[in-house]
Backbone as a ProteinNet text record, in pm:
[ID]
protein_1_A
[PRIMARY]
XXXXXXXXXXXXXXXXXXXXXXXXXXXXXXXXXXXXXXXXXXXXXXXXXXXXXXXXXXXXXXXXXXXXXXXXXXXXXXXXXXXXXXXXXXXXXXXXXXXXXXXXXXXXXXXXXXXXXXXXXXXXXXXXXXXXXXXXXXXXXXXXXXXXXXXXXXXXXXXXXXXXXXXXXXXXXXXXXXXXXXXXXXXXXXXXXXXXXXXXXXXXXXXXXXXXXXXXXXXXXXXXXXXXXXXXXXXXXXXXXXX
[TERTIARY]
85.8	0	88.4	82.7	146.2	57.1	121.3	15.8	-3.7	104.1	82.4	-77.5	-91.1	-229.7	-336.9	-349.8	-444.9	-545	-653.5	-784	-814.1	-788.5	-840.3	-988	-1044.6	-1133.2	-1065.8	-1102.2	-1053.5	-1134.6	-1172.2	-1216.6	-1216.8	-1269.1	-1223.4	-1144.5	-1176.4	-1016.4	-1031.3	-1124.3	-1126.8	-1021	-955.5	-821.4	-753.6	-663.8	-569.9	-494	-481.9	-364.8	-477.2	-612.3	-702.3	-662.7	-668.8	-645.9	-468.4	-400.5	-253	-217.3	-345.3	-310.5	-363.8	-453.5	-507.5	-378.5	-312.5	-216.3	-81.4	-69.5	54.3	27.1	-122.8	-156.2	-143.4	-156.6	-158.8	-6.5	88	211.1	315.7	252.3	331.6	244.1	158.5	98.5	0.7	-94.2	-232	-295.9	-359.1	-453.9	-562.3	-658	-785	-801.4	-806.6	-859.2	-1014.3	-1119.6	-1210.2	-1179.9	-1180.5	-1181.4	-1347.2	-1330.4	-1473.2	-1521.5	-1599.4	-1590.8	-1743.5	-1781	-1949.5	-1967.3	-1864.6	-1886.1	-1807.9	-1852.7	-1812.8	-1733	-1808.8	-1725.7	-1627.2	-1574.8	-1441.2	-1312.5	-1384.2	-1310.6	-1296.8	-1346.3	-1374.5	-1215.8	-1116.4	-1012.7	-906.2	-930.2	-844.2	-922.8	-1020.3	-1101.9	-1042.8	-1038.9	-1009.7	-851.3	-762.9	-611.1	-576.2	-666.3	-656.5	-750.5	-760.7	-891.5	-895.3	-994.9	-990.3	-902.6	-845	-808.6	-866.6	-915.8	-1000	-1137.2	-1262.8	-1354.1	-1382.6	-1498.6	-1503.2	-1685.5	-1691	-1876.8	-1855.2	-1968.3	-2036	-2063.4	-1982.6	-1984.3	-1980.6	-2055.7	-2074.1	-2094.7	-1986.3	-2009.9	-2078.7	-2106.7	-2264.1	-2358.1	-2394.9	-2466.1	-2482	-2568.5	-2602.2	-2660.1	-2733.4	-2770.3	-2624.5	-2542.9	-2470.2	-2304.7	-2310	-2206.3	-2245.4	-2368.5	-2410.9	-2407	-2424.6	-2435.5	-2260.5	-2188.9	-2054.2	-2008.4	-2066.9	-2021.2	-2091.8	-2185.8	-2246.4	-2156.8	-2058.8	-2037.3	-1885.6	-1839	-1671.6	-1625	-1710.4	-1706.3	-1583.5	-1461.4	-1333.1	-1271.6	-1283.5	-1223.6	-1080.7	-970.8	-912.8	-831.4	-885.2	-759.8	-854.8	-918.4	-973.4	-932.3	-886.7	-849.5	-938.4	-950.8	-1069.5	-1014	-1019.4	-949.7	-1012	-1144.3	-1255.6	-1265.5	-1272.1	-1306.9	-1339.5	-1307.9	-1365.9	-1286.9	-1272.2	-1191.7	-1283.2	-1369.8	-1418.9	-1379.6	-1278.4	-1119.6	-1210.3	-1336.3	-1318.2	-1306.5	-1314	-1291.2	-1403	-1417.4	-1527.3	-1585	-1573.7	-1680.2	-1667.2	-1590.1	-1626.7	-1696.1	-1738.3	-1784.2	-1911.8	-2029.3	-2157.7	-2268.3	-2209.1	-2302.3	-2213.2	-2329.3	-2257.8	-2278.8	-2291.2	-2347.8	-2167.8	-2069.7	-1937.8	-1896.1	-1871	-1869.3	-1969	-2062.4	-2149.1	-2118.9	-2095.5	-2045.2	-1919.7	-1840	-1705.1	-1671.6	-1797.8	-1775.2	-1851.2	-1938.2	-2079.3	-1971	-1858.5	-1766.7	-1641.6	-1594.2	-1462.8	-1474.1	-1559.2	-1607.5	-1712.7	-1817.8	-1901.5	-1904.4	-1904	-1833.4	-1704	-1641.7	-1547.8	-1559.3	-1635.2	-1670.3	-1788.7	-1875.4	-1964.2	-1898.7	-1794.1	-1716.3	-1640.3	-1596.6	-1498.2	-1583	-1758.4	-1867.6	-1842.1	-1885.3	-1940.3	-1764.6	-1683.3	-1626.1	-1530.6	-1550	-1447.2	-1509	-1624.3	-1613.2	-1558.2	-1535.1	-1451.1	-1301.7	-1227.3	-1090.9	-988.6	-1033.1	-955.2	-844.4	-756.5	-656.6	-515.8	-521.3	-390.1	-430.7	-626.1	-631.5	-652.6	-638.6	-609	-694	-748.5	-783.2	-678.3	-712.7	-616.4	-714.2	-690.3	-733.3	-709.8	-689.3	-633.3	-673.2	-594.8	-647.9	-516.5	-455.4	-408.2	-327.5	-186	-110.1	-226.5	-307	-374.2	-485.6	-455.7	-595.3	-517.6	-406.2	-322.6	-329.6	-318.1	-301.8	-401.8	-478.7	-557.2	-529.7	-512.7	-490	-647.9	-632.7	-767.7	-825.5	-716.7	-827.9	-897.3	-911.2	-954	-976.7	-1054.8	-1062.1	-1209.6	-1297.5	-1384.7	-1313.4	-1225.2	-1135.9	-1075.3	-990.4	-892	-980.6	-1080.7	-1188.2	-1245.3	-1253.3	-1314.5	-1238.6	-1103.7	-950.9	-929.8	-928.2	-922.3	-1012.4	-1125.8	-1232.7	-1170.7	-1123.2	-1145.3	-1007.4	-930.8	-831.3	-848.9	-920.8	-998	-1046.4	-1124.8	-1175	-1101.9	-1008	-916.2	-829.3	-798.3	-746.7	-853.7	-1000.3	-1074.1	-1118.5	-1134.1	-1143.5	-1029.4	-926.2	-755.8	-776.2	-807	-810.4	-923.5	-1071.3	-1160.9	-1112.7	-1048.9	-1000.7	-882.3	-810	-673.6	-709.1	-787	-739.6	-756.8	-841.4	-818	-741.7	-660.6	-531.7	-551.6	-593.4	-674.4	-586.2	-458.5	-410.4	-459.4	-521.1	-578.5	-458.5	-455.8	-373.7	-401.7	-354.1	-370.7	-243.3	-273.7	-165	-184.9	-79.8	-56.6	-8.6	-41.4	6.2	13	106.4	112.1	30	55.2	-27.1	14.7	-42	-59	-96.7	-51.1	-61.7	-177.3	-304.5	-419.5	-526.6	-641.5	-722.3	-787.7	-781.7	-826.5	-673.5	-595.7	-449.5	-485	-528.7	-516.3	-502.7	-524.8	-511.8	-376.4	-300.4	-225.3	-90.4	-18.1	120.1	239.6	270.2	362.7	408	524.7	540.5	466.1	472.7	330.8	412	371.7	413.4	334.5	383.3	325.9	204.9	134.9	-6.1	97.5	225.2	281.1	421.7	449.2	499.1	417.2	299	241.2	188.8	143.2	71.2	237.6	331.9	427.7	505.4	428.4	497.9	371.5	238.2	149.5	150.2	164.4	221.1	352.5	399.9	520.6	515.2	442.9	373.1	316.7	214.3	184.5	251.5	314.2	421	523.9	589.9	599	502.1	367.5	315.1	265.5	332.7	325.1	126.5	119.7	-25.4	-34.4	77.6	80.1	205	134.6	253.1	262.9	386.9	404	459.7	438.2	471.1	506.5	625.5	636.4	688.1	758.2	831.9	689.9	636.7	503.6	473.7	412	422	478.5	620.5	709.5	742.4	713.5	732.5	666.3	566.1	417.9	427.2	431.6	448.4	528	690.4	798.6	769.9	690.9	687.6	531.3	445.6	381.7	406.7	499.1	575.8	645.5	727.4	807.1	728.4	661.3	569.2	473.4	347.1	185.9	171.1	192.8	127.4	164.7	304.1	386.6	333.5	347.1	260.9	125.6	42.8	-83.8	-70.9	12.4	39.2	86.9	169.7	245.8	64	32.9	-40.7	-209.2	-161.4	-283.5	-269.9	-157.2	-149.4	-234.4	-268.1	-282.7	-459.6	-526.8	-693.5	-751.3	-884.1	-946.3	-978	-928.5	-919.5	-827.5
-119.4	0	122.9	194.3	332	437.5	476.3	644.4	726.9	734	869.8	823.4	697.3	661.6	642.8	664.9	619.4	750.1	667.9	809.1	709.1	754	660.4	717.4	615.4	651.6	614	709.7	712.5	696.7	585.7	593.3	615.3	726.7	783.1	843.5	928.8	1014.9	1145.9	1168	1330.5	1359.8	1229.5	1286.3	1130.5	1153.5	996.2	932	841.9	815.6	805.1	817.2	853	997.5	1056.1	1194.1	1199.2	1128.2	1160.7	1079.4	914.7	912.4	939.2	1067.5	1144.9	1221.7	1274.8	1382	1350	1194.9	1124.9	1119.4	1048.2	1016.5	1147.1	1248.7	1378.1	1409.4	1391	1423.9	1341.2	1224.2	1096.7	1135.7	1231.5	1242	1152.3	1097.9	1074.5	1228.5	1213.7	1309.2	1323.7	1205.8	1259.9	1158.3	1222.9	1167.9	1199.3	1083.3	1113.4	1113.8	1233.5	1189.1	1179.2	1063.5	1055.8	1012.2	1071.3	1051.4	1040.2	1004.3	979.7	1192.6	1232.3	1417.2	1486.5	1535.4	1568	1694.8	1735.8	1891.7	1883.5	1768.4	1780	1758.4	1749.9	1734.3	1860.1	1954.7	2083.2	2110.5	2160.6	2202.9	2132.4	2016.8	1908.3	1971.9	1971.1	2028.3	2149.5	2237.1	2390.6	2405.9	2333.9	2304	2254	2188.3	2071.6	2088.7	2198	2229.3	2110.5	2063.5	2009	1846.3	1839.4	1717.1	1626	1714.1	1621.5	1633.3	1538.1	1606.7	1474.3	1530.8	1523	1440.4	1300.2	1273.2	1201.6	1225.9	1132.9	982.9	949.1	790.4	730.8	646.5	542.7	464.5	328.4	214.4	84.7	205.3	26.8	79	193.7	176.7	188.7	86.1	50.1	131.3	278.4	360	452.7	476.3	590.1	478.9	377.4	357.3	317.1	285	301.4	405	532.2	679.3	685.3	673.4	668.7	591.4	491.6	385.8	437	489.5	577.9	717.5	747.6	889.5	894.9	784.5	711.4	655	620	539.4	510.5	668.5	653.9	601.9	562.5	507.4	343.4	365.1	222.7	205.9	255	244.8	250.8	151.8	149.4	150	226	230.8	258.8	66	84.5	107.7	223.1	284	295.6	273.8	351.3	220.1	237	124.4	201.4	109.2	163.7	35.9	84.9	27.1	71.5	7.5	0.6	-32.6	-79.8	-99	-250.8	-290.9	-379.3	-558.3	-591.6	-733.4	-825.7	-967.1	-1021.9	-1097.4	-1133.9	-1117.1	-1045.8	-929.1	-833.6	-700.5	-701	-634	-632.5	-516	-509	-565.1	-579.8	-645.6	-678.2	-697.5	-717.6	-618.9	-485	-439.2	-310.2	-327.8	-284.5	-403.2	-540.8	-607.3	-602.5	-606.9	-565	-472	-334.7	-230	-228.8	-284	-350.3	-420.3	-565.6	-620.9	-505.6	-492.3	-417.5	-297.4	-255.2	-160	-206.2	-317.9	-371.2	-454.5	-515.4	-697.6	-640.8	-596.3	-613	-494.5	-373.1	-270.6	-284	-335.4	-331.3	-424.1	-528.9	-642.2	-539.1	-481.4	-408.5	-304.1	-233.5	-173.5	-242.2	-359.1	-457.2	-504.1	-560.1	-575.2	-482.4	-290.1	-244	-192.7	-218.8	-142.8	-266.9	-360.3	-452.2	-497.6	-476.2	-490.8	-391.7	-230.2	-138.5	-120.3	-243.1	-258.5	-399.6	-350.7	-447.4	-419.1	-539.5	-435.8	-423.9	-276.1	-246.6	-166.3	-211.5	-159.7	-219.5	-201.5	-254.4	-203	-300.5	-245.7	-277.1	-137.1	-167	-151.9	-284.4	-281.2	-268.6	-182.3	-115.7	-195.5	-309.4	-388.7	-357.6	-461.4	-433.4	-572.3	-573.8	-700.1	-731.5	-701.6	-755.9	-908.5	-868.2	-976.7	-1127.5	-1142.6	-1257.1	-1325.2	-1221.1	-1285.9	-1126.1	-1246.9	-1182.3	-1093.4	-977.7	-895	-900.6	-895.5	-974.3	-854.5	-725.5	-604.3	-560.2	-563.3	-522.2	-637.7	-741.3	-869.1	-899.7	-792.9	-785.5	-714.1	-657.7	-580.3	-650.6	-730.3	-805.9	-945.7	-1017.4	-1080.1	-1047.4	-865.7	-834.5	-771.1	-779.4	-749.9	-910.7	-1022.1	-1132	-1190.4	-1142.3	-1174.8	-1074.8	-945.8	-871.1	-933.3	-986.4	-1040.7	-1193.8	-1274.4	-1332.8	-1311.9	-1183.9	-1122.8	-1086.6	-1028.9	-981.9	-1093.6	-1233.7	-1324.9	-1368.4	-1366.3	-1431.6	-1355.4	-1226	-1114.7	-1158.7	-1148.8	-1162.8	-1241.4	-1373.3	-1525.7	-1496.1	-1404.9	-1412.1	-1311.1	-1246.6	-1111	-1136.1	-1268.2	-1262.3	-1245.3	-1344.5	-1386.3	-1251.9	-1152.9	-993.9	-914.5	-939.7	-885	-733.5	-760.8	-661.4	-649.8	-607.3	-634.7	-598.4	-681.1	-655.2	-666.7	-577.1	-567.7	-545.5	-617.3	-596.3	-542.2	-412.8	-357.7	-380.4	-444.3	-462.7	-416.5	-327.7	-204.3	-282.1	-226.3	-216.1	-36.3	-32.2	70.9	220	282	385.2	518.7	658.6	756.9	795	756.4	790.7	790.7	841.6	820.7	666.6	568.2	448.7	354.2	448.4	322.2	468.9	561.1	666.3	604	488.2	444.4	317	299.4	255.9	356.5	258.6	368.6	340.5	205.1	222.9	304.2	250.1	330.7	312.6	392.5	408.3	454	416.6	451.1	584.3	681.3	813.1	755.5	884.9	804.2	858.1	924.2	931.7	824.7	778.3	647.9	531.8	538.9	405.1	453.7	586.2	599.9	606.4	601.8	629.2	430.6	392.3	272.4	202	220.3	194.9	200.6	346.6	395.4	273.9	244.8	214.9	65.5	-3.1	-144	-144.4	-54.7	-87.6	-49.2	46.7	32.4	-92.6	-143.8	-264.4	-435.4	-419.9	-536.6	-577	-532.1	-640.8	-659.1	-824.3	-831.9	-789.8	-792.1	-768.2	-676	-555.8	-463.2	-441.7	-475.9	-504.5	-353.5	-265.1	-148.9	-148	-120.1	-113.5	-191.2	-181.4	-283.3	-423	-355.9	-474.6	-560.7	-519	-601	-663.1	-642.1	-733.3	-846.9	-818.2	-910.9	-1018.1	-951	-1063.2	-1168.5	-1064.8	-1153.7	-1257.5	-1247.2	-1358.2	-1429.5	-1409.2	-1528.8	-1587.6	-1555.6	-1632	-1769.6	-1703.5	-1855.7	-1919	-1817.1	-1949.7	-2040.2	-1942	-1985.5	-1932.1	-2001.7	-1885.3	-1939.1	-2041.4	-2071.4	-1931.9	-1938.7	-1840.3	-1734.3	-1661	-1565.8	-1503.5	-1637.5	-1549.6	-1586.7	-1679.5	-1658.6	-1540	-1469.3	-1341.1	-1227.3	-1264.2	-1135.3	-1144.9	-1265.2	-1315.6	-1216	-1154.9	-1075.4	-973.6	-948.1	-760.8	-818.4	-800.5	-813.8	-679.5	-691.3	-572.1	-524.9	-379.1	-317	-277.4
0	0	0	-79.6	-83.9	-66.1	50.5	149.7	2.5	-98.5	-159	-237.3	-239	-334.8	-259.1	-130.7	-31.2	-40.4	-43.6	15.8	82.8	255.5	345.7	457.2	544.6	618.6	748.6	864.6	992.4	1093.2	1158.5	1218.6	1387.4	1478.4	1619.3	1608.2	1487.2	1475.2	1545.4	1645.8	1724.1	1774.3	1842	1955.3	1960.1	1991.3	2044	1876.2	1876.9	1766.8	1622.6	1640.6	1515.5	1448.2	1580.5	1511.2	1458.5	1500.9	1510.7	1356.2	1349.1	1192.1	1089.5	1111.4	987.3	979	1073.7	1044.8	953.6	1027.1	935.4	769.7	784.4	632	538.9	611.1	529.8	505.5	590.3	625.7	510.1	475.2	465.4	246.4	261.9	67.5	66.3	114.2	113.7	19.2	-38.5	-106.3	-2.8	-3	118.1	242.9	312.6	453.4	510.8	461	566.7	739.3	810.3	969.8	998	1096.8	1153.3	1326.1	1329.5	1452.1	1525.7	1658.2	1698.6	1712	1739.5	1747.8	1636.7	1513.1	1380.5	1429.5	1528	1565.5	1623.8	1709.5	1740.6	1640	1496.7	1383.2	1285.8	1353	1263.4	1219.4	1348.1	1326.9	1212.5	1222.6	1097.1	976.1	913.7	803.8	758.8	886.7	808.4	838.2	908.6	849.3	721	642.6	560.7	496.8	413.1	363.4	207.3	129.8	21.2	29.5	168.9	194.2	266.2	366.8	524	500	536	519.2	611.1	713.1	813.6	840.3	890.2	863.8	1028.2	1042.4	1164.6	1142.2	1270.9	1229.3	1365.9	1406.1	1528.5	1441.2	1505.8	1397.5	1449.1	1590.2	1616.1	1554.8	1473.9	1415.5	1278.9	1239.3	1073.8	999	1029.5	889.5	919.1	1034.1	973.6	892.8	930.7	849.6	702.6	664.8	539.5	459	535.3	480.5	447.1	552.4	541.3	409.9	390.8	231.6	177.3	88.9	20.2	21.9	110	63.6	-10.5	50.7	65.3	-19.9	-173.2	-285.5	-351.1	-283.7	-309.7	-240.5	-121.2	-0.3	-56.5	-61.1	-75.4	60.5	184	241	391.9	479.1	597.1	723.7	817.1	902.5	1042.1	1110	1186	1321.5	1370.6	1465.7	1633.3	1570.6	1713.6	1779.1	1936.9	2016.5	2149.5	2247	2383	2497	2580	2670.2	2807.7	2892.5	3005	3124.6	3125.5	3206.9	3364	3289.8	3380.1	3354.3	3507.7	3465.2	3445.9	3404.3	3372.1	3461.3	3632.4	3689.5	3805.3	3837	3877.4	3878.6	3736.5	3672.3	3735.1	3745.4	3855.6	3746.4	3638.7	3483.9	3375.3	3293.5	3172	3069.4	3093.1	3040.1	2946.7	3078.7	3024.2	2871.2	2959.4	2816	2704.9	2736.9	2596.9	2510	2588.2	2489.4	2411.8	2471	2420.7	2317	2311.4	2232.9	2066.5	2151.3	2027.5	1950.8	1981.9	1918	1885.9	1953.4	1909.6	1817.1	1825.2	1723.5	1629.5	1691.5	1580.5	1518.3	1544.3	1481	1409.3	1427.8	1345.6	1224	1247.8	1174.8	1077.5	1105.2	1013.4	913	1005.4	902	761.7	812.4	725.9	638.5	655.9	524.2	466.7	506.2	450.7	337.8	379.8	233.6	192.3	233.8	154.6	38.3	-22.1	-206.2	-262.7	-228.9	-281.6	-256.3	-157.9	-140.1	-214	-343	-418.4	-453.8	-491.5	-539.3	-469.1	-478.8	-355.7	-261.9	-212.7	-90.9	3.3	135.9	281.4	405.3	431.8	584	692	779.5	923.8	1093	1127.3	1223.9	1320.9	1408	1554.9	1690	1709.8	1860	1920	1986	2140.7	2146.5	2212.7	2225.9	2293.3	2355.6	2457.2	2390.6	2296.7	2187.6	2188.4	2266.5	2274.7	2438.7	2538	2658.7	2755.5	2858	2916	3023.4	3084.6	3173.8	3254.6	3339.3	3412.8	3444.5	3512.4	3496.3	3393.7	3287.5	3168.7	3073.2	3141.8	3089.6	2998.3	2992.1	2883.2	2758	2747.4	2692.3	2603	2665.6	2609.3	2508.1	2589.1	2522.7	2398.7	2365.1	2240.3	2129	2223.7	2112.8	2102.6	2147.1	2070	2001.1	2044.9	1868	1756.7	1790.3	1673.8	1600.8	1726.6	1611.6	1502.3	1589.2	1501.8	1388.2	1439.5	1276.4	1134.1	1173.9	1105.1	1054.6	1105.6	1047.9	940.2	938.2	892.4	764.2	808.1	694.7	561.4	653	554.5	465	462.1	477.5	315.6	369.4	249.8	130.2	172	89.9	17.1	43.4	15.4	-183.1	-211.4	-344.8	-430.9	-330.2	-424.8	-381.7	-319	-331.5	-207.8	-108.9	-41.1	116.1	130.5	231.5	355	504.8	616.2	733.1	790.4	915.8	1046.6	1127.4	1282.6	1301.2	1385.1	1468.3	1607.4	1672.2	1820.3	1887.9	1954.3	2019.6	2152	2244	2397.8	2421.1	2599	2634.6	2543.2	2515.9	2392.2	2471.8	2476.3	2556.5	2510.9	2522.5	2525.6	2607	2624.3	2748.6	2757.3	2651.6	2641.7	2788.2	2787.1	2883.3	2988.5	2994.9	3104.6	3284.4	3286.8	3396.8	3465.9	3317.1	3323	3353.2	3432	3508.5	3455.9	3341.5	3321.5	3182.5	3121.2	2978	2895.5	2808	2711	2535.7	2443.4	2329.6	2294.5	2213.7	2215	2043.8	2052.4	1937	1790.3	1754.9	1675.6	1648.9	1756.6	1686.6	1628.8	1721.7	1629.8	1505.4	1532.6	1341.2	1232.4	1317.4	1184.2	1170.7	1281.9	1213	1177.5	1179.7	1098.4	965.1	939.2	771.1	710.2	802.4	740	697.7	827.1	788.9	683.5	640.1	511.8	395.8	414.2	257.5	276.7	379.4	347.1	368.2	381.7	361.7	505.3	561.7	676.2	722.3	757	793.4	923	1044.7	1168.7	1213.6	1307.1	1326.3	1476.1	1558.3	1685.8	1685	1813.6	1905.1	2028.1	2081.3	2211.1	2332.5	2415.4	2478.5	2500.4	2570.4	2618.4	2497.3	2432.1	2308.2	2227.3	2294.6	2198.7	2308.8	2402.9	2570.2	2560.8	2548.3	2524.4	2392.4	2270.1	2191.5	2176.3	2241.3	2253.8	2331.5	2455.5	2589.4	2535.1	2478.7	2356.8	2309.4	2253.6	2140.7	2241.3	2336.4	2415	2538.1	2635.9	2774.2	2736.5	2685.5	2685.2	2851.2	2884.1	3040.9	3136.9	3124.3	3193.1	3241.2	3057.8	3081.4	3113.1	3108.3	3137.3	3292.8	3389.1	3510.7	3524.6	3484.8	3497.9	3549.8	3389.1	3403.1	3439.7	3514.9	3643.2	3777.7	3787	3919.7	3902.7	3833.8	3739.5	3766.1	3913.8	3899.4	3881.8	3877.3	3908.6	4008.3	4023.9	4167.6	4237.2
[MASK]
+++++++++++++++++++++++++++++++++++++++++++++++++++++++++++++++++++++++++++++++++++++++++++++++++++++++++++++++++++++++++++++++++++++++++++++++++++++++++++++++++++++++++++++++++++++++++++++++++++++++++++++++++++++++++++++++++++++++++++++++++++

């Protein structure tokens, strides 16, 4: 995928590394960037920096008429970047319901999964979706264990998406980020990757190919004691409850 040919869609791009990779894509020769977001107005300022480049629609992607309106407006779109999620920071049965995981899954999985119907017949080719989960979609952190549950479906998804899309040539990516300086890790204390390294090694994953793009000490931790101890590690990060 080459940024300079991308007219991409952004999704949660008001603030946090959405907004940081509309700025790259612009930075890096993208021609257009839809930003989008559930509040259009916190997108005003990208629009009138970026006049004739950014253009800016309302989009919640649990729901089904505005991401339709969104594919109806986007017809140029080769380049998906499903960015928006939600992090409720609790665990799965401490939780006072189920009503944190519900929302979780209803924006991580199936939102993202509705997005991936609605434009993958217009990403043929040499275009790509990118899907924004979390090392976490590998091993469970028990505080944030509805969390991690709906970053490993979405990674599911994204293997499965890949898998139907391959024979058109449609490259799908999971990026695996560790904690990310945004208000989604705001409660996390240790180091954090800033939202402009990952959008610049996002960009970069896809000009070279890659289906999966690792960020950050944590994530590269996780991912190695993975392959070597999965027991290990999810003992490790059995200490980490809610509360």
């Amino acid at each position: 995928m080459k940024i300079q040919n991308a007219i991409a869609l952004v999704t949660g791009a008001n603030r946090g590394l959405g907004r940081e990779l509309v700025q790259q894509l612009l930075a890096a020769g993208a021609p257009k960037v839809y930003a989008s977001a559930r509040e259009v107005g916190a997108l005003a300022d990208l629009a009138k920096a970026h006049p004739g480049r950014v253009e800016t629609l309302t989009l919640d992607i649990t729901r089904a008429d505005q991401i339709a309106a969104a594919k109806a407006r986007c017809t140029d779109v080769n380049l998906l970047v499903n960015n928006a999620g939600i992090n409720r920071s609790k665990g799965l049965l401490a939780a006072d319901s189920l009503e944190h995981a519900q929302a979780e899954v209803a924006t991580n999985y199936l939102g993202t999964l509705a997005m991936c119907r609605a434009f993958a017949p217009q990403l043929t080719g040499k275009g790509a979706i990118v899907n924004v989960l979390s090392i976490l979609a590998k091993v469970t952190l028990p505080a944030m264990g509805s969390l991690c549950a709906s970053k490993a479906a979405g990674l599911r998804l994204t293997e499965g998406v890949r898998a139907e899309l391959a024979a058109r040539g449609t490259l799908v990516v999971a990026v695996m980020t560790g904690p990310v300086d945004t208000d989604m890790s705001r409660d996390f204390a240790g180091p954090k990757s800033s939202p402009a390294e990952v959008a610049k090694a996002v960009l970069a994953g896809l000009e070279r190919g890659d289906e999966e793009i690792y960020l950050g000490d944590m994530a590269a931790w996780i991912n190695a004691a993975m392959a070597q101890d999965p027991k290990g590690i999810e003992r490790e990060m059995a200490k980490y409850l809610p509360g």
